[in-house]
Each structure stands twice: as structure tokens, then as C-alpha cells.
N, C-alpha and C positions, 0 to 999 in steps of 0.2 A: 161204107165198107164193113167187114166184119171184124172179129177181134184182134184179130192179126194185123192186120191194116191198121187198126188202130194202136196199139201196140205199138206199130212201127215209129207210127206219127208221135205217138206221145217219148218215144226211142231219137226223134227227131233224127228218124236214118239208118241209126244202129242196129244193126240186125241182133247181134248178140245183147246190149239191151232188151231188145224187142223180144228174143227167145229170154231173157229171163224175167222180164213181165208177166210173161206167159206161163211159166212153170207153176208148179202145184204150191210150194213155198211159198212164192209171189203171191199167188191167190191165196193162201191161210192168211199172210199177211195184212190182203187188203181188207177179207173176212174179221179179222181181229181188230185194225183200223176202224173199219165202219157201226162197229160193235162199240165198240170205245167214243168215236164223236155220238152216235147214237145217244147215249146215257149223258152226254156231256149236254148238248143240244135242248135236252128234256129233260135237265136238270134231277137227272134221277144218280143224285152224288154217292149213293151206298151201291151201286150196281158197278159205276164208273170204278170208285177204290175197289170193288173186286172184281172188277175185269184186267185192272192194270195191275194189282198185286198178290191178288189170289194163286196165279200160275207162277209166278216167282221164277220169273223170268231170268234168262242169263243176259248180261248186258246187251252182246251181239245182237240176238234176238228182238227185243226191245225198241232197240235202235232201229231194224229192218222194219216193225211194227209200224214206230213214228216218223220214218221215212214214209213210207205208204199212209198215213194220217195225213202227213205236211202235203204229200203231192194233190191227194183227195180234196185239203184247202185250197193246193195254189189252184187247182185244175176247176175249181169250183167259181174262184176268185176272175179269173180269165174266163169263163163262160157267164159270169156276173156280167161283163165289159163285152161282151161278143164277140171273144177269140177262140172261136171253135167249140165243139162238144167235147165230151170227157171221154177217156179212151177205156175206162171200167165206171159207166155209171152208177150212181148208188141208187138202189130203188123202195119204194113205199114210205114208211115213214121217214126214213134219214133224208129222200130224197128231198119229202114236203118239207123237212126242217131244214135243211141245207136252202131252197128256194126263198124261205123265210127270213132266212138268218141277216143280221145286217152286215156289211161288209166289216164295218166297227168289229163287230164280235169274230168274224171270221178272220182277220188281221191279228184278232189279240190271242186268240186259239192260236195262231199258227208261230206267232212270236212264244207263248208257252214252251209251243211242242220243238220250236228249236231251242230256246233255253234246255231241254233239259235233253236234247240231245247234246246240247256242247259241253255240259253236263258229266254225262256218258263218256264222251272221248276226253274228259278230263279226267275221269275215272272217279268218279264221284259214289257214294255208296248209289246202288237199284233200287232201294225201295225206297229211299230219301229221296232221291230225286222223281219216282214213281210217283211216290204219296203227294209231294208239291204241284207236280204237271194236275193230277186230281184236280186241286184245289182250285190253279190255276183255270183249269178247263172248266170247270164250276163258273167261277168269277167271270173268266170271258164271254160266257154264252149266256150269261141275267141279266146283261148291260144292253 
């Protein structure tokens, strides 16, 4: 199906879900997500700290970022195991490093990016917890 259909699926129903998948915001967010594991994956750790804190980000925002990171994990993790395709694949090189990646590293990436989302809702300083997730995202993807 096309993007929509998928959307829906990964909406699991929810059409209003599925329309805010779809919006532009959604997409910047998956674009800044996949930009971020990117760097993370290929260990390029001086790209990563300023991808995540050069834009100095407002929490909100942030959090929507690592929402769209965590899903790109779990959605990756589930197609690792044969439960369907991804409903915004990532393509070229993030794809070949996400194929690669061991579920190890993919598990501990995704354990980071909620760390410091819960973080976040505890109101933790942005760039503190920003700068950690880096380091974190580092660590998980050399092992």
C-alpha cells in the first residue's frame, strides 16, 4: 500500500493518528530522527552532539524528535523478527546500518532514547539530558 495505508497501519486504526503521521511536522521530525541515529550508527559522535544540540531545541520538540527515533527503533526491531514492514522506511545508508545493527545495540539505543525522554517529562535541563542521550547513543551502537 502507499503512505497512507501505511500510516494507518502503523496508527494501528487511528485515522487521526494516521493524519498526524502524515503532516509535515511528523515528517521534519522523522527527517531529524533518522539524521540523529544516522551519526549515531557510524559513530560520527561530533555530528551526533550537533545534530541534538546545536538547534537548542525546546523540550516539546525534542521529545517529538525522540518519539520518532524510538518508533524508527521499535519498527526496525519488529521487522528484525518478521512483523511487518516499516510504515516510513529509512533509505541508503541509515538503512544499510539499521540492517546491520545487532538487535543488542538496537535495544540499548532505544533504552537511551527513553531514558531521556522520561527525562524530559521530568523536566530535566535540554541540553543535559541531550548531551547524555549523545554519549549514550555513542556507547550503544560500538557494542
Amino acid at each position: 500500500g502507499g503512505e497512507a495505508e501505511r500510516a494507518l497501519e502503523a496508527a494501528n486504526g487511528s485515522v487521526g493518528e494516521a493524519e498526524r503521521l502524515l503532516s509535515p511536522e511528523s515528517a521534519e521530525n522523522r527527517k531529524k530522527a533518522c539524521e540523529i541515529l544516522l551519526y549515531a550508527l557510524s559513530g560520527k559522535s561530533y555530528e551526533l552532539s550537533k545534530a541534538l544540540l546545536l538547534p537548542k531545541y525546546k523540550r516539546e520538540k525534542l521529545y517529538d524528535i525522540l518519539d520518532s527515533l524510538l518508533l524508527l527503533l521499535l519498527q526496525r526491531q519488529k521487522e528484525k523478527y518478521g512483523f511487518g514492514a516499516q510504515p516510513f522506511p529509512p533509505a541508503g545508508e541509515l538503512a544499510d546500518l539499521l540492517a546491520s545493527a545487532g538487535k543488542r545495540s538496537l535495544a540499548r539505543a532505544g533504552a537511551a532514547v527513553i531514558s531521556c525522554m522520561t527525562a524530559l517529562e521530568a523536566s530535566a535541563n535540554v541540553n543535559a539530558a541531550a548531551s547524555r542521550l549523545a554519549v549514550e547513543l555513542i556507547v550503544a551502537a560500538s557494542k
